[in-house]
Each structure stands twice: as C-alpha cells, then as structure tokens.
BAMARBA-82687 format. One line per field, with one value per residue (C-alpha): residue number from 1; residue in one letter; chain; z, y, x. Coordinates in steps of 0.02 Angstrom, whole numbers, always signed. Layout:
pos c(NUM / ...)
code c(a / ...)
unit c(A / ...)
z c(Z / ...)
y c(Y / ...)
x c(X / ...)
REM end
This chain:
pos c(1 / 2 / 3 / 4 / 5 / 6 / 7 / 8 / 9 / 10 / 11 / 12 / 13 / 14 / 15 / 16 / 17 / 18 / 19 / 20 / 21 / 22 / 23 / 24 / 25 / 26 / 27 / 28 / 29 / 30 / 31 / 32 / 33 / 34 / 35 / 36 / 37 / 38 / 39 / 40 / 41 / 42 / 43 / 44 / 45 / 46 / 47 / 48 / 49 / 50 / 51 / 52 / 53 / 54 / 55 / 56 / 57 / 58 / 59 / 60 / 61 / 62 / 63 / 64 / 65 / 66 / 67 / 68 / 69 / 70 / 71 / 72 / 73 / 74 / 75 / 76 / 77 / 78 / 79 / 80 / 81 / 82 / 83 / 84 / 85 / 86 / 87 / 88 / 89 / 90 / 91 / 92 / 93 / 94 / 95 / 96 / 97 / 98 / 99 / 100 / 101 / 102 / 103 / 104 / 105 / 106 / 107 / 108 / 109 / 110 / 111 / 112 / 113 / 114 / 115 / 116 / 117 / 118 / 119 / 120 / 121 / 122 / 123 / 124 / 125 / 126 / 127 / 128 / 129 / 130 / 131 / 132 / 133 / 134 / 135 / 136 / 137 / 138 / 139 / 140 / 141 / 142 / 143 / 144 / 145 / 146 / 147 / 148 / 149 / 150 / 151 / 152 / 153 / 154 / 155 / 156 / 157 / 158 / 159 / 160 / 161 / 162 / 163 / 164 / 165 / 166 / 167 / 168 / 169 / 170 / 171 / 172 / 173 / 174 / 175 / 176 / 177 / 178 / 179 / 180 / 181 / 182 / 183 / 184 / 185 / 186 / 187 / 188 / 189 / 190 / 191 / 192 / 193 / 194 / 195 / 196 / 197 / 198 / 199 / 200 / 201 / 202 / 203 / 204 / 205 / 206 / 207 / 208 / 209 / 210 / 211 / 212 / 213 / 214 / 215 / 216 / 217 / 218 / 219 / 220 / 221 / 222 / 223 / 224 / 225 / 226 / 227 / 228 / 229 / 230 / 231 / 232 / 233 / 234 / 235 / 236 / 237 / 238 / 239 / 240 / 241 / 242 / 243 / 244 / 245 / 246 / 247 / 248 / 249 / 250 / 251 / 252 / 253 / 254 / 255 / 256 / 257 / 258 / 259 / 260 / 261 / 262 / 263 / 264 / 265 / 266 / 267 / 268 / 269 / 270 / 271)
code c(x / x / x / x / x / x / x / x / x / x / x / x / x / x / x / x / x / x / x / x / x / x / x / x / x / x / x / x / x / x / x / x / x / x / x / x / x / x / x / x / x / x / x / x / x / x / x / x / x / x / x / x / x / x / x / x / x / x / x / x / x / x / x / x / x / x / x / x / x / x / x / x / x / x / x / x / x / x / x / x / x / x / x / x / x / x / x / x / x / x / x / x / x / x / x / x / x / x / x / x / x / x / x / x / x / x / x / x / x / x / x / x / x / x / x / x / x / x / x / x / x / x / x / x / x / x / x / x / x / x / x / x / x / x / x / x / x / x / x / x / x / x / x / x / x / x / x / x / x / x / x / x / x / x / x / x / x / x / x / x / x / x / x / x / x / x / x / x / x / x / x / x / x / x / x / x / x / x / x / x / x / x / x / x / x / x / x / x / x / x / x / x / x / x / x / x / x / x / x / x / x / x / x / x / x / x / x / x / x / x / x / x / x / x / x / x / x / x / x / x / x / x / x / x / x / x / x / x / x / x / x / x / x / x / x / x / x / x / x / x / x / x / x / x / x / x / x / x / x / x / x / x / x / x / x / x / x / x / x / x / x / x / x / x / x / x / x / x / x / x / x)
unit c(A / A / A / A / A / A / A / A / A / A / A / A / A / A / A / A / A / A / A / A / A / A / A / A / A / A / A / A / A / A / A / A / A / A / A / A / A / A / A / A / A / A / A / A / A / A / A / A / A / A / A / A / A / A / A / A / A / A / A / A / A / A / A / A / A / A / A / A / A / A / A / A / A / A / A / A / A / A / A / A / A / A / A / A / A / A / A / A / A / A / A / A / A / A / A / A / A / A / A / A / A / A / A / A / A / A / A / A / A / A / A / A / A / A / A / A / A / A / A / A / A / A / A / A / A / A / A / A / A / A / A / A / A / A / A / A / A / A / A / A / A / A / A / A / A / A / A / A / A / A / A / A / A / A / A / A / A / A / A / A / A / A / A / A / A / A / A / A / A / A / A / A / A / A / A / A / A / A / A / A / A / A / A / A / A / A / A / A / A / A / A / A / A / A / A / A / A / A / A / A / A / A / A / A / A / A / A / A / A / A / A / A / A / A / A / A / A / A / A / A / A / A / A / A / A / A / A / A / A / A / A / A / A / A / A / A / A / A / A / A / A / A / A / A / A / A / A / A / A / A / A / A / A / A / A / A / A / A / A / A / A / A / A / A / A / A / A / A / A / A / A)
z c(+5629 / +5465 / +5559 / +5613 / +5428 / +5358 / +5500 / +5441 / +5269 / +5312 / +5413 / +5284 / +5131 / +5246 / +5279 / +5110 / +5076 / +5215 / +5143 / +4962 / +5035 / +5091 / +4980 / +4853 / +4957 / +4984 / +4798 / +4771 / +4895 / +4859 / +4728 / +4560 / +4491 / +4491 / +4440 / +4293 / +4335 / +4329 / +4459 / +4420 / +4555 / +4602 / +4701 / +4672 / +4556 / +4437 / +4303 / +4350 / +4302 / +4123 / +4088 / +4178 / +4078 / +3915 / +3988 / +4012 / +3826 / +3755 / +3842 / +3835 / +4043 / +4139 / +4252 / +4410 / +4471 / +4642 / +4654 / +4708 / +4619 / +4504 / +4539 / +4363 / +4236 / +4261 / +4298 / +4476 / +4520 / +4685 / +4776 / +4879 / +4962 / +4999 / +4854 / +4955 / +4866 / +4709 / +4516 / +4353 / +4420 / +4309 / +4405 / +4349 / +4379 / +4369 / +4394 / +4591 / +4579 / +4441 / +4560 / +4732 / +4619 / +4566 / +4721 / +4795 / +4730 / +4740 / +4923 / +4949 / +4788 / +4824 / +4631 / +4561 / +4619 / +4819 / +4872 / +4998 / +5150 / +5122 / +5058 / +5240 / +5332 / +5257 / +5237 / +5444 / +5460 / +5351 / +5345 / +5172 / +5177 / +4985 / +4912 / +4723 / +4768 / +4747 / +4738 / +4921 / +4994 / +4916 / +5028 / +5182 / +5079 / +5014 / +5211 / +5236 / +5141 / +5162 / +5335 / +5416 / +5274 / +5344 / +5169 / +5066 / +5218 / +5156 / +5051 / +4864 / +4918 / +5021 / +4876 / +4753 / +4896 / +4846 / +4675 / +4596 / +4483 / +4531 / +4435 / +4377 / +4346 / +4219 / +4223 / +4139 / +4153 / +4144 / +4016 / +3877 / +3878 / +3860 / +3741 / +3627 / +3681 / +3566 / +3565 / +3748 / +3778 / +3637 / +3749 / +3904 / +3838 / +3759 / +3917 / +3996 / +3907 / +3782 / +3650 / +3515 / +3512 / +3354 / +3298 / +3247 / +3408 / +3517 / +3411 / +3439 / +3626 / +3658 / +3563 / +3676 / +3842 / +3780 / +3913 / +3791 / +3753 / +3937 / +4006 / +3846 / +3890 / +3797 / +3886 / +3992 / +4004 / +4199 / +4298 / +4485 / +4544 / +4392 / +4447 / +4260 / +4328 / +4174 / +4093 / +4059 / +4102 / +4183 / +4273 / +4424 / +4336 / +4363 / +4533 / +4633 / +4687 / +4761 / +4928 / +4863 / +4752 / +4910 / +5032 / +4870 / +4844 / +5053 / +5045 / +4868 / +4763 / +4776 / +4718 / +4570 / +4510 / +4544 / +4429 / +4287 / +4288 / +4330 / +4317 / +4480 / +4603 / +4481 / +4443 / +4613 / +4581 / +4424 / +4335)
y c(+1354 / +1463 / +1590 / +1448 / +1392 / +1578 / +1622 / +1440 / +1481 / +1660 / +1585 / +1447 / +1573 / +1693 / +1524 / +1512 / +1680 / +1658 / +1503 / +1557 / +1733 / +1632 / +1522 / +1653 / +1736 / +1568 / +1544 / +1717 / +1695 / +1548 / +1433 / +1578 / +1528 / +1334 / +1327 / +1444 / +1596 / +1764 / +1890 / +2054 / +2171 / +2343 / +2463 / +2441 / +2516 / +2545 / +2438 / +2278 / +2146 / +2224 / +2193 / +2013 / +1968 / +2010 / +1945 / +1780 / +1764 / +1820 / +1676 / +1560 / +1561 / +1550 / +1697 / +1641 / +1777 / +1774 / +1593 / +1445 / +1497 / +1351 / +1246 / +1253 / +1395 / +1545 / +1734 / +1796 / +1961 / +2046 / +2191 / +2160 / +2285 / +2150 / +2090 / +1956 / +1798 / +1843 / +1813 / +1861 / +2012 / +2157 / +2296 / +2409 / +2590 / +2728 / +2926 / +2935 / +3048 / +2951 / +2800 / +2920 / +2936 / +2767 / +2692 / +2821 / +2729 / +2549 / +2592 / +2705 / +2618 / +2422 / +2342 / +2177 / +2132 / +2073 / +2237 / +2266 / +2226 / +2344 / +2488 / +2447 / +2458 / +2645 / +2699 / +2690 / +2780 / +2927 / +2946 / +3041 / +3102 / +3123 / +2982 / +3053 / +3197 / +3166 / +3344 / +3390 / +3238 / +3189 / +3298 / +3185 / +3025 / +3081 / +3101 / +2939 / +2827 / +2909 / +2870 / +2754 / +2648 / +2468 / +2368 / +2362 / +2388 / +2503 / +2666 / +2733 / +2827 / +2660 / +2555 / +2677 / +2701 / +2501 / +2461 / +2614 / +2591 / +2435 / +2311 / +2149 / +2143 / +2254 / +2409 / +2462 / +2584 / +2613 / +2761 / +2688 / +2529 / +2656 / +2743 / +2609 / +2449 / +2311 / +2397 / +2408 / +2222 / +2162 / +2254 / +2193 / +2000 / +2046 / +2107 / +1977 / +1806 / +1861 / +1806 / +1929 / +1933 / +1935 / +2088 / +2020 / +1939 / +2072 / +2174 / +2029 / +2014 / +2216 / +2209 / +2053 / +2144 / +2314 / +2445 / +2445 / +2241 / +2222 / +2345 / +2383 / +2550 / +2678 / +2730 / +2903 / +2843 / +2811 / +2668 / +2731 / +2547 / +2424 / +2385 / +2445 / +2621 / +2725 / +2672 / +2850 / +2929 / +3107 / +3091 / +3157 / +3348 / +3327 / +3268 / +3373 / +3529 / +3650 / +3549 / +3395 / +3450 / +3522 / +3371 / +3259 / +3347 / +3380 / +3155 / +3101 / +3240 / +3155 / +3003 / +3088 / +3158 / +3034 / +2925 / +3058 / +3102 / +3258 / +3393 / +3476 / +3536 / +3673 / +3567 / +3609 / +3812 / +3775 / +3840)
x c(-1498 / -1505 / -1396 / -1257 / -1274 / -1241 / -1099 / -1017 / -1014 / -928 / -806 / -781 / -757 / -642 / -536 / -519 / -470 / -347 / -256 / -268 / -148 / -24 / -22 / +12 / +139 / +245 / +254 / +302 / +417 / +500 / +419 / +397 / +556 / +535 / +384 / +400 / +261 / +272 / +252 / +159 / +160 / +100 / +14 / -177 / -269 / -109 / -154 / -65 / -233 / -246 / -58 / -74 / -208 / -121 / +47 / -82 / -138 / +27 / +125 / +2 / -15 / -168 / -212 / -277 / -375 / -483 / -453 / -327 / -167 / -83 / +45 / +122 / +191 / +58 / +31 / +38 / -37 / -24 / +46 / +195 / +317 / +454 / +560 / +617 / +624 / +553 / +599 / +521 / +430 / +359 / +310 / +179 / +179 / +46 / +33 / +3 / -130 / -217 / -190 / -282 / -431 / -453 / -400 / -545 / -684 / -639 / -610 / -797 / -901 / -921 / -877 / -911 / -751 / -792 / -721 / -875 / -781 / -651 / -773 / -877 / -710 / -655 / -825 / -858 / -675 / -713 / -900 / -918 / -1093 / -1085 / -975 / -1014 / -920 / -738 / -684 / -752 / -688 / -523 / -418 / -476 / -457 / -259 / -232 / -325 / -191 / -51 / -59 / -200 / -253 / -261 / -244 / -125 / -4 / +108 / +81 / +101 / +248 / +312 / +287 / +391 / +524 / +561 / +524 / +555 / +731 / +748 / +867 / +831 / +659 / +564 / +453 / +286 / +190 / -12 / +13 / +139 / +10 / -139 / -46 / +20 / -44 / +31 / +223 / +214 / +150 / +286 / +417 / +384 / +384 / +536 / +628 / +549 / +577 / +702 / +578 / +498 / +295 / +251 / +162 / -19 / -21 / +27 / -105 / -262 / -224 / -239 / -406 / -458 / -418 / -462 / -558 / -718 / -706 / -702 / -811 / -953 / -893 / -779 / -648 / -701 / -872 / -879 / -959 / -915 / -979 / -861 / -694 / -647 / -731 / -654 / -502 / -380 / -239 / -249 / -409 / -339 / -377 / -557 / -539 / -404 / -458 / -298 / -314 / -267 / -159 / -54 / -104 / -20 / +107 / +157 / +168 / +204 / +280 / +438 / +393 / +301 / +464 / +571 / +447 / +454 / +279 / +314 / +485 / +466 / +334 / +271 / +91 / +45 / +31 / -43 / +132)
REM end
C-alpha cells in the first residue's frame, strides 16, 4: 500500500508537471499578447530568472516560477527555440562558455531547484567519477551538449542560430546587467514598454534581486549544490583547460563571435 501511495503521488506530481509545460507553451504560443505577459526566454543557465524577477517587481507583474502560470498580465520564463507565435519577448544572452560551466553543474550537482531528475539522467550517461573536478571532465561534458543532451532539445549554438539579431523583440545580456544593473534593467523596460523606470526604482529592485541578497553569498563565493552557484562573468577561465577550449571552439566559436564576446578565434591559442 505505502508503495502504491508513493508511485501515485509521483505519477500525480509528473502529471502536473506535464500539464503546467503545455500550458505554458500554449500561452506563449498564442495567448502572451492578449493577456498582457511577457516572455523571457533563453538558453539555461544565461541569466534569464534574475532579469524576470526584476522585470517582475519593476512592472509590477507576478513571476510565476515552478508553478501554474497566470491567466492575467505576468512574467513568463522559459527556453524556447521556436519563435512561433510569440510577442513581447526579451531574450537573454550569456558568454557560451560561461553558460558550459554553469550549465555543468546544474546538470551533475542536484540544487534546490528539483533539478535531481535531470542530474540522475546525465550523471548515468557520463559517469564522472569526480564531479568536483570540472577541469578533467568538461571536455566530455562540451561534447555531451553539443550533441546528445536530451533537455533543453536543442543546443547553445541552435538556440543562437535563431534568436541571435533578431528583430522585434529586445536583447540583454548577463554581463551589461552584472555590470550595471539598474541602467541595464531601465533599458530593457524602456525598449520594452516605451515607458521610462524611474531611476530610484530601477536602483531598489537590483538591490532586492541582487546575487548576495539572494544567495547570503558574495558573488565568487561558490555553492556547487545552489542554483545561484556563483554569480560572475568570466568563470569559464578557471574551468577550461586547452581541451575544452578546442572542443568549444570546434561547435560554438561561431556563435561566440557572431555574439561579440569574442573578435575571432585567437582566445583559443591563448593569443
């Protein structure tokens, strides 16, 4: 009986999960633009929850998160490859090799964030016998999702391929908002809504959703288990070894330039 009751309650909570997807997606879809929400969409682990919960605040939207999404003016977050259908979208961007290491351990470290049934999943693909060790096994990971991860469904380079310089919707990025919070945030209501965020505002809402509000850590002290692990740009340096950096490059290096994060293919030799 108790093992009915627990295999019920699994099948009843992956039900939900099930219906709460597509409900999201149909909305995204279809439904966004009558209903007055806002799409914010990127590859995972790029930053897009940080700039949906200030979007959130600053608009005065709620931010569904993990839960039934709202049938009313709100934030959506997700990561979708197929513009099809879909209005008000920012799309948030971060360095691709900052996004392999942080996309690493949410997919090997199980967070507070339900992630354990995706870090089960890879783990029994790539069977790391020393997950702490990034630098030994990011090479097999880079060749991992750039061509048999199994969620998202598409790749970082796939992703870019799409959304990168695309018009009508606007673009952020990870490392103006570390950089400069409020201006950023004040910039992307503004080429959003049309409508100017007033400064104080734009300043109280970064301090609200800030790395060490959030996390009681400062940013570069790491928690390998919090989905806030760490919270800076350019932590892909202590992470790629030569290896990567070719494996990366041999997939992605493209899509690095062709974001601006990087001239030409010169970081790879070290130039």
């Amino acid at each position: 009986m108790q093992a009915m009751f627990f295999n019920g309650v699994i099948v009843r909570n992956r039900l939900q999960v099930i219906g709460n997807s597509f409900l999201r997606l149909a909305m995204v879809r279809g439904l966004s633009r009558y209903l007055g929400q806002v799409v914010v969409n990127e590859f995972p682990k790029s930053g897009g929850t940080w700039l949906g919960q200030m979007l959130g605040s600053a608009l005065g939207l709620p931010f569904p998160r993990n839960t039934w999404p709202r049938l009313g003016p709100s934030i959506l977050h997700g990561h979708y490859l197929d513009p099809f259908g879909m209005k008000r979208v920012v799309v948030m961007w971060r360095d691709g090799r900052d996004v392999m290491v942080s996309w690493y351990y949410h997919n090997l470290f199980a967070n507070e964030r339900e992630s354990q049934r995706l870090v089960k999943r890879v783990q029994r693909v790539l069977h790391f016998e020393e997950l702490a060790n990034i630098r030994a096994n990011l090479p097999s990971f880079l060749e991992y999702a750039f061509t048999e991860q199994v969620y998202p469904r598409f790749t970082w380079v796939e992703f870019t391929r799409v959304w990168c310089g695309r018009k009508g919707i606007v673009h952020a990025r990870y490392e103006d908002l570390r950089r400069g919070t409020a201006g950023e945030l004040q910039r992307v209501v503004r080429d959003l809504t049309g409508d100017s965020l007033p400064w104080a505002r734009a300043v109280s809402v970064a301090k609200e959703f800030s790395f060490e509000r959030q996390s009681g850590r400062k940013p570069g002290q790491e928690n390998s288990w919090s989905f806030m692990r760490k919270g800076i740009v350019g932590d892909w340096k202590n992470a790629f070894t030569q290896e990567a950096k070719e494996i990366f490059h041999r997939y992605a290096g493209d899509a690095l330039v062709r974001l601006g994060y990087e001239k030409d293919d010169s970081w790879v030799r070290g130039i």
